[in-house]
C-alpha positions as CSV (number, residue, x, y, z in Angstrom):
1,X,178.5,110.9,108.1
2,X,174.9,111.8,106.9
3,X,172.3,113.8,108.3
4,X,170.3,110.0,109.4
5,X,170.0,110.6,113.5
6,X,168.5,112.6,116.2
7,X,171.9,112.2,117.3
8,X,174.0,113.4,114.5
9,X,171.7,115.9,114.1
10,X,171.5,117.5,117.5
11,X,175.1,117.3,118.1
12,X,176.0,119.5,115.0
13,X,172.8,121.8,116.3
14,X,174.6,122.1,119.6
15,X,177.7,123.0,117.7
16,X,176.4,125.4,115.9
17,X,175.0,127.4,118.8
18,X,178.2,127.0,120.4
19,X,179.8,129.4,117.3
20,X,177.2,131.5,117.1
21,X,177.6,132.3,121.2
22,X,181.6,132.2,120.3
23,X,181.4,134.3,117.4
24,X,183.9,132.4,115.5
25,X,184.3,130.0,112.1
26,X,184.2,126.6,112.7
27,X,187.5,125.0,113.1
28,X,186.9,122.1,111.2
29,X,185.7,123.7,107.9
30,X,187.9,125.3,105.3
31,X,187.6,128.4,103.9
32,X,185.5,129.3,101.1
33,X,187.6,131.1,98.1
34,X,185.8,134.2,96.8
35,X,183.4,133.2,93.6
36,X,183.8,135.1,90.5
37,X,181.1,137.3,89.9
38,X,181.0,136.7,86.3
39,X,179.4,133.3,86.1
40,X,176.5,134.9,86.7
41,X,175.8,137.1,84.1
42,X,178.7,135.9,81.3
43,X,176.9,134.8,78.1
44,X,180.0,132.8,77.4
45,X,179.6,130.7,80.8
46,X,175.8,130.2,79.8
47,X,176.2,128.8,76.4
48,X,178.8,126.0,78.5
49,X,175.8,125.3,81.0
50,X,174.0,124.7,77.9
51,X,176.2,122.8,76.3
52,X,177.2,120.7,79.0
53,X,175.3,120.9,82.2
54,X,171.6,120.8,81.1
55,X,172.4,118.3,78.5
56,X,173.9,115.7,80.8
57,X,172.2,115.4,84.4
58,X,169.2,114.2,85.2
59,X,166.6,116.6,85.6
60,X,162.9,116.0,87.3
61,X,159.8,116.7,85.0
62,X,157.0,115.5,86.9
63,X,155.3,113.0,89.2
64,X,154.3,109.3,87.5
65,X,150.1,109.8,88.5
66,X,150.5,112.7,86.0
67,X,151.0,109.8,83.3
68,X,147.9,107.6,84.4
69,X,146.9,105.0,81.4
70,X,148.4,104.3,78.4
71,X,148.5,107.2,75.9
72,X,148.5,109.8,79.1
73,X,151.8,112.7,77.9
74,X,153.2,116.0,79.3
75,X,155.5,118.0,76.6
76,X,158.5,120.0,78.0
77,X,161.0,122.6,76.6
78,X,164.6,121.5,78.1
79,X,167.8,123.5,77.1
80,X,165.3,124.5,74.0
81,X,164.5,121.3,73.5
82,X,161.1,120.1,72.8
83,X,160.6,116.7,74.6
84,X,157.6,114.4,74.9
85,X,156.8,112.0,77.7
86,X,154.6,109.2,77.2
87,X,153.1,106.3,79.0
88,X,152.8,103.1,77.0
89,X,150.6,100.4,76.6
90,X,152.9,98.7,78.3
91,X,152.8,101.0,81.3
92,X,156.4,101.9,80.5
93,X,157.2,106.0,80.9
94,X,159.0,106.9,77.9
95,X,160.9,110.2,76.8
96,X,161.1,111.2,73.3
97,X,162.5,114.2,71.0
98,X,159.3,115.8,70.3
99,X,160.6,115.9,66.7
100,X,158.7,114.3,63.7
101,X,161.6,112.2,62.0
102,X,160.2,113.6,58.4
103,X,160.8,117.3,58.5
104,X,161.5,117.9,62.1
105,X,157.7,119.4,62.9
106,X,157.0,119.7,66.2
107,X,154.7,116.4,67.2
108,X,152.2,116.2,69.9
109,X,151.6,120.8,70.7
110,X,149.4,120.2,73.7
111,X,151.0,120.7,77.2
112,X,149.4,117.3,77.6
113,X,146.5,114.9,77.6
114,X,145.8,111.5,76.4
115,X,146.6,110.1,72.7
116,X,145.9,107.0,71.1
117,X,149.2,107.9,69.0
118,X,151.4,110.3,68.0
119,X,150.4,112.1,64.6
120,X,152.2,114.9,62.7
121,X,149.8,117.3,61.9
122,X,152.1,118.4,59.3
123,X,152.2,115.6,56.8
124,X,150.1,112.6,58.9
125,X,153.5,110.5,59.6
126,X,152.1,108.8,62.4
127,X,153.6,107.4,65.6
128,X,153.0,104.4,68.3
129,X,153.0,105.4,72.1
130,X,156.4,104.0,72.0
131,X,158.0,106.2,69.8
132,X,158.0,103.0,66.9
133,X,156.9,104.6,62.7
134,X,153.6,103.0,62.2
135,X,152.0,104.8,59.4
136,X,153.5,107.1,56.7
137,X,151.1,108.0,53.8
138,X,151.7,107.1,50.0
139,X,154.8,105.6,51.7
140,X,155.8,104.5,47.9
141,X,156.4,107.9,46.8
142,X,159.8,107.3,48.8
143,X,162.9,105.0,47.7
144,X,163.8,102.5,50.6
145,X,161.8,103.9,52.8
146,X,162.3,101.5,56.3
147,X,159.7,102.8,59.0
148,X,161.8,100.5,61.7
149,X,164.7,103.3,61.2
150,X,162.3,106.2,61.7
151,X,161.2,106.5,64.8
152,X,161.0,109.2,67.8
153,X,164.5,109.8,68.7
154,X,164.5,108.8,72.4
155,X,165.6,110.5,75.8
156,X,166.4,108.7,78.6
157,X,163.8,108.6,81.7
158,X,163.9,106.8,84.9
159,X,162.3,107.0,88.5
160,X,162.7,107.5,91.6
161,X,159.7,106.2,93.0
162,X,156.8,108.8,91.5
163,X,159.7,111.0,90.9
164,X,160.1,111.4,87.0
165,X,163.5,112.5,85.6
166,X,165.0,112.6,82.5
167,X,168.4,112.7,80.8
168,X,169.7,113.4,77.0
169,X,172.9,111.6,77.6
170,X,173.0,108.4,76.6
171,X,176.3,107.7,78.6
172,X,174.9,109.1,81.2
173,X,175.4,107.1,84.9
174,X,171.8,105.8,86.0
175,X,169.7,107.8,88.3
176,X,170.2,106.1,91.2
177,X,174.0,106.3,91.1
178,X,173.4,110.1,90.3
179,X,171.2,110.9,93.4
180,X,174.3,109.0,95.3
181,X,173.3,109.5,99.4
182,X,169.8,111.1,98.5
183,X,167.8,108.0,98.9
184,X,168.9,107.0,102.3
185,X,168.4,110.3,103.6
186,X,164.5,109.7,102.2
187,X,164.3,106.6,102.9
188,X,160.8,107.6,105.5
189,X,159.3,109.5,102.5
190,X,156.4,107.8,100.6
191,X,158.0,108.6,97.6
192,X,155.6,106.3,95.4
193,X,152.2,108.0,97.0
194,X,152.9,111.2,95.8
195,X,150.6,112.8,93.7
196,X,149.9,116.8,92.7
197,X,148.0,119.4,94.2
198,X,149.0,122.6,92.7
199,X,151.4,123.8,90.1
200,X,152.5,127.0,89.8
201,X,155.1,128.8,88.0
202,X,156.6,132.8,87.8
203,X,159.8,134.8,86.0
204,X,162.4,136.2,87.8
205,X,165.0,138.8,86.1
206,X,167.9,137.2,87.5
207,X,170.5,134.3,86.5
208,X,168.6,130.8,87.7
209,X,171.7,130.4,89.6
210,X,170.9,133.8,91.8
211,X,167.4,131.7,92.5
212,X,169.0,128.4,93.1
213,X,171.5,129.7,95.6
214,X,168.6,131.2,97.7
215,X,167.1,127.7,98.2
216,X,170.6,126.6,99.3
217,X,171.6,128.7,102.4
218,X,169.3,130.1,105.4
219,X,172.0,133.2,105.8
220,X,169.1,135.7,104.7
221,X,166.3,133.9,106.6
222,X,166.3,136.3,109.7
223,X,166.4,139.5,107.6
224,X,164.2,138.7,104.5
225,X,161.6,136.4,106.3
226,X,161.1,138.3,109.5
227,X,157.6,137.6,109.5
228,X,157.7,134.6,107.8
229,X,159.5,131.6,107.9
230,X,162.1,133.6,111.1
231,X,158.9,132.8,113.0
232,X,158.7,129.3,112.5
233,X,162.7,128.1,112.5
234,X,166.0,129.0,113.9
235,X,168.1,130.1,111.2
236,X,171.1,130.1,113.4
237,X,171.0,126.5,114.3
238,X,171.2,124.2,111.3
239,X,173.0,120.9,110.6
240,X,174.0,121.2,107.1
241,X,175.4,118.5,104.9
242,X,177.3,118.6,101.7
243,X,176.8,115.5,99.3
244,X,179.1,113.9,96.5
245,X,177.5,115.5,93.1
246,X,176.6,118.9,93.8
247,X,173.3,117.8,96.3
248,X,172.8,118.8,99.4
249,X,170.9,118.5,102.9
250,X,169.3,120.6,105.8
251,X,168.1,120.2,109.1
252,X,167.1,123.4,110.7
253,X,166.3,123.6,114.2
254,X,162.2,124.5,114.9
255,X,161.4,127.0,117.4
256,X,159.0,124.6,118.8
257,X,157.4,121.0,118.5
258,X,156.5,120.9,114.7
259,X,153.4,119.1,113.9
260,X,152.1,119.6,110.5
261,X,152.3,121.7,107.2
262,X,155.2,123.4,106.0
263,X,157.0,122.8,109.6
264,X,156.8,119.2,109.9
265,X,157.5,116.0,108.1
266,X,156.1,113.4,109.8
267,X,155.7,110.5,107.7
268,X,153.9,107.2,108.4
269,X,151.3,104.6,107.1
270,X,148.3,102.8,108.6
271,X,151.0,99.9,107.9
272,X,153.1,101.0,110.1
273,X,154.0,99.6,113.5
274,X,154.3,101.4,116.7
275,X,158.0,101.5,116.3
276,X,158.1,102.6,112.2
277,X,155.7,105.5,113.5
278,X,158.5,106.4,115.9
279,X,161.5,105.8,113.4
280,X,164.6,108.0,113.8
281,X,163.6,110.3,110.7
282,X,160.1,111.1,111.4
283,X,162.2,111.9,115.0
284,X,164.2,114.3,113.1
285,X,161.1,115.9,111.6
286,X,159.5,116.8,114.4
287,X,162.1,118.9,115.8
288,X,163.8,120.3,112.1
289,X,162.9,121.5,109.2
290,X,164.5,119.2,106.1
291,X,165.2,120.4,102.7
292,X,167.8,119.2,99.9
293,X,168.8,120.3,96.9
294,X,169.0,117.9,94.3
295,X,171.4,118.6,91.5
296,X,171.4,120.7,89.3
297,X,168.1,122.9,89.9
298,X,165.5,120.9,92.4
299,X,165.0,121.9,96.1
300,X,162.8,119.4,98.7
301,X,161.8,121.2,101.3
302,X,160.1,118.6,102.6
303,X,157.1,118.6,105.1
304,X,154.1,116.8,106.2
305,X,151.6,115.2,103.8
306,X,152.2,119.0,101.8
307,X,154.9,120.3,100.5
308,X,156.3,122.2,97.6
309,X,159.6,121.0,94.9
310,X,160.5,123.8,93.5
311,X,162.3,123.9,90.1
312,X,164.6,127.3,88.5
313,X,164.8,126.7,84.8
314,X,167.2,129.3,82.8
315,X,165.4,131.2,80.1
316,X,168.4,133.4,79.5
317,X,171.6,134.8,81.1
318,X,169.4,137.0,82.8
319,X,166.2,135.8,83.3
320,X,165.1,132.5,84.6
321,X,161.6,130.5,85.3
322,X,161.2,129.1,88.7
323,X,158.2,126.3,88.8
324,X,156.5,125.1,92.2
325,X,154.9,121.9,92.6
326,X,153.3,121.0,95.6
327,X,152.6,117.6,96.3
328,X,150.7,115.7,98.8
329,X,151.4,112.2,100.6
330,X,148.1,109.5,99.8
331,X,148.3,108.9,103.5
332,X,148.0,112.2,104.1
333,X,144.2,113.8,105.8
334,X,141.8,116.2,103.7
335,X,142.4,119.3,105.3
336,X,141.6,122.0,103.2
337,X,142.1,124.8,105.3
338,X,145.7,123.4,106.3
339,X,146.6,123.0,103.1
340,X,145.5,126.6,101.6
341,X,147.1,127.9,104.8
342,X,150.3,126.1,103.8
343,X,149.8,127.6,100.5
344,X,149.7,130.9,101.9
345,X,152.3,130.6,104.0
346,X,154.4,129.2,101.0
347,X,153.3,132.5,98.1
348,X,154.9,134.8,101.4
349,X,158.0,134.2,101.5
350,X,158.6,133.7,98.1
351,X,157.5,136.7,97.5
352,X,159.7,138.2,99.9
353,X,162.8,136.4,98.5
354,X,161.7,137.3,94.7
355,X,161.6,141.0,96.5
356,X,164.9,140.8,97.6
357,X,166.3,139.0,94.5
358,X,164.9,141.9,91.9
359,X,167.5,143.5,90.2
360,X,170.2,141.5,91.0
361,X,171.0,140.7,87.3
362,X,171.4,144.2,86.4
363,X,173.9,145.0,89.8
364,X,176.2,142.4,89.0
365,X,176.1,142.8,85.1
366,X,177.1,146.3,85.7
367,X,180.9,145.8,87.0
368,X,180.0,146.8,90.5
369,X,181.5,143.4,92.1
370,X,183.8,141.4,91.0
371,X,183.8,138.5,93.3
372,X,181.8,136.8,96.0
373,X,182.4,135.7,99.4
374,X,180.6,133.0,101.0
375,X,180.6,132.4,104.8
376,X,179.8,128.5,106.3
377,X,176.2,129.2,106.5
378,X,176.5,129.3,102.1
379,X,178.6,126.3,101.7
380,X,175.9,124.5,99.5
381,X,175.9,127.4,97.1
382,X,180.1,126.3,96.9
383,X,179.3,122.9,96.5
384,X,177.1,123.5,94.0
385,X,179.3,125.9,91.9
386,X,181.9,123.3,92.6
387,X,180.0,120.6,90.6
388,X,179.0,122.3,88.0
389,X,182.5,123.1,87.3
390,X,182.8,119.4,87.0
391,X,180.4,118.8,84.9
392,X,181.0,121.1,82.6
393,X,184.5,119.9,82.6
394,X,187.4,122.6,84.3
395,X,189.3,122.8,81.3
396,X,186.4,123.8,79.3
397,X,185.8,127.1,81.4
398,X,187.8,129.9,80.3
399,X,190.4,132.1,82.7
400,X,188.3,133.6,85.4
401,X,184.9,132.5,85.4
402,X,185.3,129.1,87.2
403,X,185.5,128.4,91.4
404,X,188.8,127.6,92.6
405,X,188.8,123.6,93.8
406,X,188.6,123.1,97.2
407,X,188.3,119.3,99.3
408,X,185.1,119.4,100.8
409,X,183.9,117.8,103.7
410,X,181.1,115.3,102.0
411,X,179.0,112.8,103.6
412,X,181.0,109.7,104.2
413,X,184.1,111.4,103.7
């Protein structure tokens, strides 16, 4: 089952509390094997997330008002690669290798603007928006030369409704298929209405995994966000919700009646009826706190008309760069001081879990544990372990630095 009604949801609240007050594991749950430590500083284990993981999921880049008329490009450095994506005259959002196919110059240097082409500054060897050789000059000082077998190498990008992702395997399953129960679980989200209103991004001395697993479990809420987000949710009480391909959802119970910013996630539409305004998910929202991990790197935690996706990109074994987007919802009102206080709000407890995340690289570099236990409350960080694994391919991994395989308990399982 998925996390899709008040019901479902408040039934695995109530079971939750009923642990807690019991003090025991929950019977239906299996136990976690210890992680080894390793993967999270071995260079050896990197090089394979390189190799395999980075270069063969889908991974979100931006948000499709970002790429608004034809010409309109962001550039990106994924897994070291320099990439290019480019609206066409045709409207079409294309991804390329941003990679002259003369003498591998770097193309378009900008973090982004508008172009009427794509021009090598190197030797002029000039580009159309959709990646297609248009000009090459004194093209007769070359033998054979076919322009129509020259052109931008291209990377695969798809949507999910402003969502922009991309993907440098070619085999790789479409997007859709990829996200598997993610788009049911949005289905109230205005997912083609969302447009930016702030990027941010900071370094952390840590593996991005160390960063990614904080986003995945609400273990360390009570302690590390006493004054923070402790206030606004019960930690305790949360339905979680493991999904096929390394995703993952949350519920967590408010301490109150949420309404709006970071606490709520009430969507709706001046389309809307009476009942859509009332719909079972905006239901959930205003009692819970969602947020989902989306494979391999993205958390949602979504919220009303504001809200942040934040991004961990590795930089190195040690050392990582998380990116925070904050989007808002067209339908959503012009509050300005609800929206810097949601800001606000937001830069606190990150701060207080980059606070408690410093240094971690260098403890468990160091030989001073060799293995990790999780408890129920971390079983996304498991599942997520647990698909990279996959991906990466078991037999690929050497002796002692992969999770040991455990059945777990997915939606519609």
């Amino acid at each position: 089952m998925t996390l899709e009604s008040p019901e479902r949801i408040q039934s695995m609240w109530e079971a939750a509390s009923t642990q807690m007050r019991e003090r025991r594991h929950p019977d239906d749950f299996p136990a976690l094997p210890d992680m080894p430590a390793a993967r999270y500083t071995s260079e050896v284990f990197y090089e394979l997330e390189k190799k395999h993981l980075w270069s063969k999921t889908w991974l979100l880049v931006g948000l499709a008002h970002e790429f608004e008329g034809a010409g309109s490009y962001r550039t990106y450095t994924l897994n070291d690669a320099p990439v290019v994506v480019m609206r066409g005259r045709d409207d079409e959002l294309r991804a390329f290798h941003n990679v002259c196919q003369h003498r591998g110059s770097l193309l378009m240097k900008d973090e982004g603007g508008t172009a009427r082409n794509m021009r090598c500054l190197y030797h002029c060897w000039t580009y159309d928006l959709d990646g297609k050789l248009l000009f090459v000059p004194d093209e007769h000082y070359f033998s054979g030369l076919d322009k129509a077998d020259r052109g931008l190498k291209p990377i695969r990008c798809e949507q999910f409704g402003s969502l922009v992702f991309v993907n440098f395997d070619d085999e790789a399953e479409p997007l859709m298929e990829y996200l598997t129960d993610i788009p049911t679980l949005w289905a109230d989200i205005p997912l083609n209405d969302l447009r930016l209103f702030e990027r941010f991004s900071f370094e952390v001395d840590c593996n991005w995994k160390c960063v990614q697993d904080n986003f995945a479990e609400n273990y360390h809420a009570k302690y590390v966000h006493e004054h923070t987000i402790d206030k606004v949710i019960d930690s305790k009480t949360s339905a979680l919700q493991m999904i096929r391909g390394g995703h993952n959802a949350i519920v967590i119970k408010s301490r109150g009646t949420l309404t709006s910013g970071m606490g709520a996630a009430f969507f709706k539409s001046d389309s809307d009826t009476a009942e859509e305004q009332a719909s079972k998910l905006a239901e959930i929202s205003r009692s819970g706190q969602r947020s989902y991990n989306v494979f391999p790197n993205a958390t949602f935690p979504i919220a009303e008309y504001l809200f942040p996706i934040v991004m961990v990109w590795p930089i190195e074994p040690g050392r990582c760069r998380v990116e925070v987007s904050f989007v808002k919802t067209g339908s959503g009102p012009d509050n300005e001081k609800l929206d810097q206080d949601t800001l606000t709000f937001f830069r606190s407890f990150i701060g207080e879990d980059l606070d408690a995340l410093s240094g971690m690289h260098k403890a468990l570099a160091h030989g001073g544990i060799d293995s990790i236990p999780l408890c129920w409350s971390e079983q996304f960080i498991y599942n997520h372990e647990q698909h990279i694994d996959t991906v990466i391919g078991r037999e690929n991994i050497p002796d002692g630095l992969a999770v040991v395989e455990v059945d777990l308990p997915y939606a519609n399982s």
